[in-house]
C-alpha positions in Angstrom: 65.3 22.1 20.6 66.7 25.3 19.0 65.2 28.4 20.6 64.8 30.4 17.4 62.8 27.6 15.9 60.4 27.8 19.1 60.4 31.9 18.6 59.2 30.7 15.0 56.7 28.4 15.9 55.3 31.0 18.7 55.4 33.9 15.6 53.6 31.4 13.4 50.5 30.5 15.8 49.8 34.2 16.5 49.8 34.6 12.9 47.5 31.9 12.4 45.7 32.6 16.0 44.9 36.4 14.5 43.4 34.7 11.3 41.5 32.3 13.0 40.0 34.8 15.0 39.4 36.8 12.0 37.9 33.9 10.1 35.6 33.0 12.8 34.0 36.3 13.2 33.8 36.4 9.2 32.0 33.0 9.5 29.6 34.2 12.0 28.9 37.3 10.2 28.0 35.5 7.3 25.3 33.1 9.6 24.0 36.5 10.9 25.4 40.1 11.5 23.9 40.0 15.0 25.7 36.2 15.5 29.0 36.7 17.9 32.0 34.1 18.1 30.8 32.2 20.5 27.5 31.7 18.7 28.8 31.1 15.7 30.7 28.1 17.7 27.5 27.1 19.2 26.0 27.0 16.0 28.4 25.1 14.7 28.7 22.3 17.3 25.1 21.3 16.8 25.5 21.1 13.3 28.4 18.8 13.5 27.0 17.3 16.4 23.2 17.2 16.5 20.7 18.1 19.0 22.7 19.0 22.5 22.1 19.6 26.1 23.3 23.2 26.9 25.0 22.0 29.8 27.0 19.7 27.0 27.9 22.4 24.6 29.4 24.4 27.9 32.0 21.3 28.3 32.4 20.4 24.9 33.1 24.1 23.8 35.0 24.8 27.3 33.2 28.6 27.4 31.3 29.7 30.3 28.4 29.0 31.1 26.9 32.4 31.0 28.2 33.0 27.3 26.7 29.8 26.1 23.4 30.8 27.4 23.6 34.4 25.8 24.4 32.7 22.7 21.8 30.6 22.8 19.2 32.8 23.6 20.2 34.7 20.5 20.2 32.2 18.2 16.6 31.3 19.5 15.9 34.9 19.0 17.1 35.0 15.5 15.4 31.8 14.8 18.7 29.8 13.8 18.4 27.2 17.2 15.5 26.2 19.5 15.8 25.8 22.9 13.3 23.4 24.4 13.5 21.3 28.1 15.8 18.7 28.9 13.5 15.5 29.1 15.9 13.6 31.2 16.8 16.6 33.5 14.0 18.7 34.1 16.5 21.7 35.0 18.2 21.7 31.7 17.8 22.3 28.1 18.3 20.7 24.7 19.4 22.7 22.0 18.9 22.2 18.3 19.3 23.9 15.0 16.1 25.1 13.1 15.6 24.0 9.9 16.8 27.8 8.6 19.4 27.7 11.1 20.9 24.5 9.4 20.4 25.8 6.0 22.1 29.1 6.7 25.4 26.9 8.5 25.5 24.5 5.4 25.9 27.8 3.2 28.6 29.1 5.5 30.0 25.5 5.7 30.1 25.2 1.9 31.6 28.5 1.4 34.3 27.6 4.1 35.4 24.1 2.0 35.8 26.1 -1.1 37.5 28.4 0.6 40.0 26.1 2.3 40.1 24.2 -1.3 41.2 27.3 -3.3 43.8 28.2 -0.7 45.4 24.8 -0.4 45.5 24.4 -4.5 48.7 23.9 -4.3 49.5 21.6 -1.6 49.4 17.7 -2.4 48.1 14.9 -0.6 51.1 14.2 1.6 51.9 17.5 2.4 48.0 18.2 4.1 48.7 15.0 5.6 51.8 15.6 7.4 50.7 18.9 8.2 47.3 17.8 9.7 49.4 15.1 11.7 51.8 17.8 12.7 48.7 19.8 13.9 47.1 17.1 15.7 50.3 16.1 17.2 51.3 19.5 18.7 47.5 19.7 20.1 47.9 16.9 21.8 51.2 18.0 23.4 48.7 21.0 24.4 46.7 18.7 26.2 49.5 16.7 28.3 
């Protein structure tokens, strides 16, 4: 492996790292001003994944546990999640969007496919292909 094409790929993710970040915090902005990044994440795992225990989202999102619980507190606040008890853990707590709360993620949700469209106009088939099996591949590598 050539080392300038590793100082490449390392240039490349903090580019992308720096618009991800920016992206996100757009994202949440756009579900509420007062919603942070990791709300905006916990937001968007229950939509994608339905009605969680908060315990779950902590794993599933690998943040700690404190921050989930902030965030979930404020999207309870701001009437985007509810936050009732665990039936089969009487210690926990099940999360789930509100009915606003999924209305306001399938806006920003909509508005993130168009804008993933318009950006990838040019780009065919095989070429989003390769580079989502590129993507997934290196991730993997991540995880070994």
């Amino acid at each position: 492996m050539k080392t300038e094409s590793v100082l490449a790929l390392e240039a490349q993710l903090r580019v992308l790292a720096r618009r991800v970040r920016r992206a996100v915090a757009d994202r949440a902005a756009a579900l509420d001003p007062a919603v942070g990044e990791v709300g905006y994440a916990v937001a968007d795992h229950l939509f994608r994944h339905g009605d969680l225990r908060q315990r779950d989202l902590v794993c599933m999102l690998a943040i700690e546990k404190a921050a989930v619980s902030r965030s979930v507190t404020q999207l309870v606040d701001l009437g985007l999640a509810t936050r009732v008890g665990d039936p089969d853990d009487g210690r926990g707590h099940v999360v789930a969007l509100t009915p606003a709360g999924r209305e306001r993620l399938e806006a920003v949700v909509r508005a993130r496919r168009a804008e993933f469209a318009a950006k990838l106009a040019g780009w065919d088939d095989d070429e989003l292909d390769a580079f989502v099996a590129m993507l997934e591949r290196y991730n993997t590598s991540l995880e070994a």
